[in-house]
VMD Tcl script that draws the C-alpha trace (Angstrom):
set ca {
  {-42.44 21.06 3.09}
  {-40.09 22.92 5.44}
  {-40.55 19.66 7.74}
  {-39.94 16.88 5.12}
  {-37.02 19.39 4.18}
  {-35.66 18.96 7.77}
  {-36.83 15.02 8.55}
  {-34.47 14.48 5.12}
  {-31.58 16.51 6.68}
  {-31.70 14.68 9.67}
  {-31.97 10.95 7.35}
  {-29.19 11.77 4.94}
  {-27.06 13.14 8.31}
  {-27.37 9.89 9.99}
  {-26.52 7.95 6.65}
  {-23.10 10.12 6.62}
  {-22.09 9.14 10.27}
  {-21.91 5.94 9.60}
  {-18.71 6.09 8.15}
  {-17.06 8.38 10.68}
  {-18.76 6.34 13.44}
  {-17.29 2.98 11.77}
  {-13.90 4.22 11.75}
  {-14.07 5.27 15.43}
  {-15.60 1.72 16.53}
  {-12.87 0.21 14.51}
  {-10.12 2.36 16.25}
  {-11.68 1.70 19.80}
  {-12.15 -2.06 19.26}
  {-8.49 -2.08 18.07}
  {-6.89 -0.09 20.32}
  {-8.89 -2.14 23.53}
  {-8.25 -5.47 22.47}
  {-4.18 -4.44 21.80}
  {-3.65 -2.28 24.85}
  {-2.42 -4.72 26.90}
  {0.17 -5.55 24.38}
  {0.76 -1.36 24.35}
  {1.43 -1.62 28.06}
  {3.43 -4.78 27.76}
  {5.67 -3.75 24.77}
  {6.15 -0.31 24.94}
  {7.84 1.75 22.32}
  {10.19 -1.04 21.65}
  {7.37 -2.85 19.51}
  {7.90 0.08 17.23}
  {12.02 0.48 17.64}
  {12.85 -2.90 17.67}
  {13.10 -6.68 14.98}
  {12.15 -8.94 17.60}
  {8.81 -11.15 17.39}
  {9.31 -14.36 19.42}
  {6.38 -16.14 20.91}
  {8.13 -17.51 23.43}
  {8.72 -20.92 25.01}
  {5.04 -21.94 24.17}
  {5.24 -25.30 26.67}
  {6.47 -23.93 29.68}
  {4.48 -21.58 32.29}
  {3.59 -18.21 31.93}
  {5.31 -15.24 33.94}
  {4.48 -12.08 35.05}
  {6.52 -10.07 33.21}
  {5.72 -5.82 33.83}
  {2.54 -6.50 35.16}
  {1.33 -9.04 32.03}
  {1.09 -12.41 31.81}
  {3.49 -13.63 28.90}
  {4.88 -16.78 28.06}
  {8.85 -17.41 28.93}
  {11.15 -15.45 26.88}
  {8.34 -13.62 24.76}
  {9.17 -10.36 23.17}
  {7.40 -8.37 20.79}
  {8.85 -5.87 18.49}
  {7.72 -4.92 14.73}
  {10.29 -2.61 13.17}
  {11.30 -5.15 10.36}
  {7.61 -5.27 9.49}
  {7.22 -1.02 9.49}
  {10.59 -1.08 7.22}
  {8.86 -3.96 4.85}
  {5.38 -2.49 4.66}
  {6.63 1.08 3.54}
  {9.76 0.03 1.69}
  {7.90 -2.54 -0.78}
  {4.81 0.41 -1.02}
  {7.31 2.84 -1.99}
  {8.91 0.28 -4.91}
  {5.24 -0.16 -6.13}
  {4.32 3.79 -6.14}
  {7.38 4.29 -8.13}
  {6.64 1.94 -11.06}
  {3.12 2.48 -10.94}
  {3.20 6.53 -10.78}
  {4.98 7.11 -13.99}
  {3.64 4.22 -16.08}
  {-0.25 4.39 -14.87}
  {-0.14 8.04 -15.62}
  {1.71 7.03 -19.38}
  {-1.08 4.43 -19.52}
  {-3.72 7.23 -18.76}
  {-2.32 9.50 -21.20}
  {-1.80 6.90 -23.98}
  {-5.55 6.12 -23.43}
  {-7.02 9.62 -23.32}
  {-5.10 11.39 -25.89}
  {-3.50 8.83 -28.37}
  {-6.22 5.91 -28.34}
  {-8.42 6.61 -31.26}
  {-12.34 7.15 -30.08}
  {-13.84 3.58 -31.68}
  {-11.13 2.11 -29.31}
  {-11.24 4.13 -26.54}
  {-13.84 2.63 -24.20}
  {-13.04 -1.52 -24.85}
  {-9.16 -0.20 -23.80}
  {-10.24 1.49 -20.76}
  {-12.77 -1.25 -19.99}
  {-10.01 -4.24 -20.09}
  {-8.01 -1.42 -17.50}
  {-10.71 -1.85 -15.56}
  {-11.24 -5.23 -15.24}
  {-7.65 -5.52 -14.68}
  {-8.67 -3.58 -11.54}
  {-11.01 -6.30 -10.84}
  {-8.61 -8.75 -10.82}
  {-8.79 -10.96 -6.87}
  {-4.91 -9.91 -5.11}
  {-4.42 -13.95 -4.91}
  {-4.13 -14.33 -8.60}
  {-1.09 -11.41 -9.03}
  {0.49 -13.55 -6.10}
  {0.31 -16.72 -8.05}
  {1.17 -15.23 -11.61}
  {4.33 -13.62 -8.92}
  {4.98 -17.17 -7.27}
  {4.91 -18.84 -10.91}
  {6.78 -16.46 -13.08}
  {7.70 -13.71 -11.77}
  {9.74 -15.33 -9.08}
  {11.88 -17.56 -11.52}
  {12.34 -15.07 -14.05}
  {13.78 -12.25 -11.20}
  {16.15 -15.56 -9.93}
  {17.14 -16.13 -13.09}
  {17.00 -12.62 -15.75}
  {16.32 -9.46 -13.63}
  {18.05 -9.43 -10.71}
  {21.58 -10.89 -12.00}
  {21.08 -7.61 -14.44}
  {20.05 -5.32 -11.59}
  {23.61 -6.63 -9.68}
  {25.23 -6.38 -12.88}
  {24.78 -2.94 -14.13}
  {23.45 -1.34 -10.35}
  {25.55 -3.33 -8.27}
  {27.97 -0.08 -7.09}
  {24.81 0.47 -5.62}
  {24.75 -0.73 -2.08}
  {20.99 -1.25 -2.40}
  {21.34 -3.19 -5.30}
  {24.38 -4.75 -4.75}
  {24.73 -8.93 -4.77}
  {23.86 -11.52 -3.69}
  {20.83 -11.53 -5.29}
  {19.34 -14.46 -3.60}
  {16.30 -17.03 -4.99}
  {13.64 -14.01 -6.31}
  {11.53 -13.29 -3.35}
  {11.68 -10.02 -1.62}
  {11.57 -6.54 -1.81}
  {11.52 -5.88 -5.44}
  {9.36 -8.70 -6.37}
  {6.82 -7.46 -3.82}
  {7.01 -4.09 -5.13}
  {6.32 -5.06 -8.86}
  {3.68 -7.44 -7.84}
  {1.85 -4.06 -5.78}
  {2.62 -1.94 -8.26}
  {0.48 -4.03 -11.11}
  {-2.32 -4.03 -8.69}
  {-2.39 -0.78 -7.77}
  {-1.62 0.47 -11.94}
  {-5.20 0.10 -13.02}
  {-6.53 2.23 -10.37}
  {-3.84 5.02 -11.41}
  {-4.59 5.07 -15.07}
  {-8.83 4.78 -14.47}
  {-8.62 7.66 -12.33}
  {-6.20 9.76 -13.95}
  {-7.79 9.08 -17.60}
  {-10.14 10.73 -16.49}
  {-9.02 13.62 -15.15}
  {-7.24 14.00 -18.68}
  {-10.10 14.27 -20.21}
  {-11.72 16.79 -17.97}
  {-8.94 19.50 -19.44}
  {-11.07 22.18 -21.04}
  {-10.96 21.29 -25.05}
  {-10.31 25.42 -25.24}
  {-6.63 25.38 -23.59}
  {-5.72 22.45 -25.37}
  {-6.60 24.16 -28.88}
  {-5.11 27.70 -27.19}
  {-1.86 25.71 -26.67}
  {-2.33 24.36 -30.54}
  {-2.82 27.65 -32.05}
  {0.19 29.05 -30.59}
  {2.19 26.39 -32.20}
  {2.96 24.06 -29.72}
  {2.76 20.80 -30.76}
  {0.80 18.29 -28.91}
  {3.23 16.90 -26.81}
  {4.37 20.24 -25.50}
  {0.57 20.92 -24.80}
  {0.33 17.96 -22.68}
  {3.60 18.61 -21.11}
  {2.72 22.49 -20.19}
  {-0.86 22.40 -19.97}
  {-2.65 19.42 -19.23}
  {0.10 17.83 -17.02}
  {0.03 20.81 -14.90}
  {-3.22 20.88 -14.19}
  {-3.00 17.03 -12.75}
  {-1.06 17.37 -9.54}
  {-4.08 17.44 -7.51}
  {-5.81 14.38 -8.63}
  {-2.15 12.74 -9.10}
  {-2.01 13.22 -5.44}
  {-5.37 12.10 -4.53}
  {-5.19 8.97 -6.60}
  {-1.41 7.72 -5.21}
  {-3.18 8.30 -2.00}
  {-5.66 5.63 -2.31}
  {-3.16 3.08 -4.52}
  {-0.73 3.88 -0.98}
  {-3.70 2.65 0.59}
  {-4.15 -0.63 -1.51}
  {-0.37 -1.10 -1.35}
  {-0.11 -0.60 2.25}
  {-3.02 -2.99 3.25}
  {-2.33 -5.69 0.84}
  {-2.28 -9.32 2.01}
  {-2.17 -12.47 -0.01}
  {-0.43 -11.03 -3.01}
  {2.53 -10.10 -0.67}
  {2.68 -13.03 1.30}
  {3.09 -14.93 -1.58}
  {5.83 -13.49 -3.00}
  {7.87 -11.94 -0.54}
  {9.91 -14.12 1.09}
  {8.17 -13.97 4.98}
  {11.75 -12.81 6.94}
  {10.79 -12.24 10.51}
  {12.88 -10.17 12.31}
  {15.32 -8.96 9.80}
  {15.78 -5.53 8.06}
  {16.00 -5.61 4.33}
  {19.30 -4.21 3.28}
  {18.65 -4.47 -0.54}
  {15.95 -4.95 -3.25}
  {16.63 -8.60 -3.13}
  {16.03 -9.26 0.40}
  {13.10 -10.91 1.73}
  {10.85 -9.14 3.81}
  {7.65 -9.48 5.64}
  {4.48 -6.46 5.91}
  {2.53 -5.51 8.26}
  {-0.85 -7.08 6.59}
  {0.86 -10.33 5.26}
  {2.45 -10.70 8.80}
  {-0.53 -10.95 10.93}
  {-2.29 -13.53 8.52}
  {0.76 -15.65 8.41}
  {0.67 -15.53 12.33}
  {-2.30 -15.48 13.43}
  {-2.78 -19.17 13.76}
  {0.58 -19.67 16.16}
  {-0.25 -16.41 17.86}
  {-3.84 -18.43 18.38}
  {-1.52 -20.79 20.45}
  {-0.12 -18.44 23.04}
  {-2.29 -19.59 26.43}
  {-1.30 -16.16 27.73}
  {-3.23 -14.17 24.24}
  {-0.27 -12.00 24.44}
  {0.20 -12.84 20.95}
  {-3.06 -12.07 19.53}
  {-2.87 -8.97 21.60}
  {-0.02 -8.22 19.66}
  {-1.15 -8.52 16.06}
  {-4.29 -6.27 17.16}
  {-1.81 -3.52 18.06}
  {0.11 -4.70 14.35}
  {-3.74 -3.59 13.15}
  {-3.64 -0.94 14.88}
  {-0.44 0.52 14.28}
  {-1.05 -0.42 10.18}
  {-4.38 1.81 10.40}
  {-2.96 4.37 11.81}
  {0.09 4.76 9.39}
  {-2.96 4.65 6.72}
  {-4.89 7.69 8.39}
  {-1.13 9.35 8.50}
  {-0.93 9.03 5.23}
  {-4.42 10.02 4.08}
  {-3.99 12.86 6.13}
  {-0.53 14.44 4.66}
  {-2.39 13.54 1.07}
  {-5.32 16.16 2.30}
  {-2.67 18.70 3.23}
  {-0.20 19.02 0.11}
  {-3.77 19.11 -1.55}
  {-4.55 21.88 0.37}
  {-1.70 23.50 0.15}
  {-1.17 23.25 -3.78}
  {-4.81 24.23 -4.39}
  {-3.87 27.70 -3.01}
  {-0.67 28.15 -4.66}
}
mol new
graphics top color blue
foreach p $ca { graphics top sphere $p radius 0.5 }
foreach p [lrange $ca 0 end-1] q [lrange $ca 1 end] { graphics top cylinder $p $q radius 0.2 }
display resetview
């Protein structure tokens, strides 16, 4: 027994590296296909809005010991600004209304209703990224030309960021809204159920001091929701931040310019390297392709950033 004990120690072990070891293979096969792009670019790739491929019929040129094609330079800042500007739009709508949603479905929902409401949130979850990108191309995009963001300029326009013109309806904010529906569904499934994990006991504590149920939810089972609110933005950051077709769709594809308000297209990291990768495919030197691996690798590592601040303020609210 103490052997089969062992031998299933040993079975279920290897089973568990294969995530760790994944993520390391992935990081090494990234980081060696893009290092000559690391030792071409430099920290200008990260500090500078300049992608050009180059004069793609002429020779190539030694150029700090790489081979590049004439006048190619490679730098992604507009696409770091993009990726985390349009995430941040989407965690801000989603946040506040996927956690209303979750609410609204835990505590308000009667209990015949209950499950066939939190099974059409799910298969909104199930929904492929391509079809939010077309419902954003089709509708969304004309109706924020023509409705939304003439009111945004209207009413928000002594705010520089929101200031006009307001341009045709791709962009920024149109990305954001289109992330933040994606990533809503996984808010409110997660956080529904960490509702409903609130001990029935403090709820009817809360009651039988007189507290209505709204103050209840507001001063006991909110409270107790910071650390899976935190957990769950984590992984719809991750969604956002990784996102492909949706965004590509709908938000606008500006290469090498910063946006400077909600209305301004942009490009992301993700959406970047498919739209691309087919004239980076071109470059006879493969600085190109060298450089969206490094765009990978760069985007994974903001990703494990991220995951890993979410771990700490979870670690450090747990012990509060």
């Amino acid at each position: 027994m103490r052997h089969a004990g062992g031998s299933f120690r040993i079975f279920v072990a290897l089973f568990a590296a294969v995530i760790p070891l994944s993520i390391g293979a992935l990081i090494a096969f990234l980081f060696y296909d893009a290092w000559p792009a690391i030792h071409f670019n430099g920290l200008q790739f990260l500090t500078q809005s300049s992608w050009n491929l180059g004069n793609q019929y002429g020779d190539a040129v030694t150029v700090r010991g790489a081979e590049v094609m004439p006048g190619a330079s490679f730098g992604i800042l507009f696409l770091i600004v993009g990726t985390l500007a349009s995430s941040l739009i989407a965690l801000l709508l989603a946040i506040p209304i996927g956690l209303g949603a979750a609410v609204f479905l835990a505590e308000a929902v009667p209990a015949r209703l209950r499950q066939p409401a939190s099974l059409l949130v799910e298969l909104l979850a199930s929904v492929p990224s391509v079809v939010f990108g077309l419902w954003g191309y089709v509708v969304l995009i004309p109706f924020a030309s023509k409705h939304l963001y003439p009111f945004l300029s209207k009413v928000l326009g002594f705010i520089p960021f929101f200031a006009p013109p307001t341009r045709n309806g791709y962009g920024l904010l149109t990305s954001g809204i289109v992330l933040a529906l994606m990533v809503v569904p996984l808010i409110t499934a997660n956080m529904r159920e960490a509702v409903m994990t609130t001990p029935r006991a403090l709820r009817e504590a809360g009651l039988a001091t007189g507290a209505t149920r709204f103050e209840v939810m507001r001063h006991i089972v909110l409270p107790r929701l910071r650390l899976p609110l935190i957990g769950v933005s984590t992984l719809a950051l991750g969604r956002a931040l990784g996102e492909t077709m949706a965004v590509l769709m709908v938000s606008g594809n500006a290469i090498n310019i910063l946006p400077h308000r909600v209305y301004s297209s942009i490009s992301t990291m993700a959406a970047f390297m498919v739209s691309q990768l087919d004239s980076a495919l071109q470059d006879p030197s493969g600085m190109a392709v060298n450089s969206i691996t490094e765009i990978g690798l760069i985007l994974l590592l903001i990703s494990m950033l991220v995951n890993g601040i979410a771990r700490l303020l979870v670690s450090r609210i747990s012990t509060l």
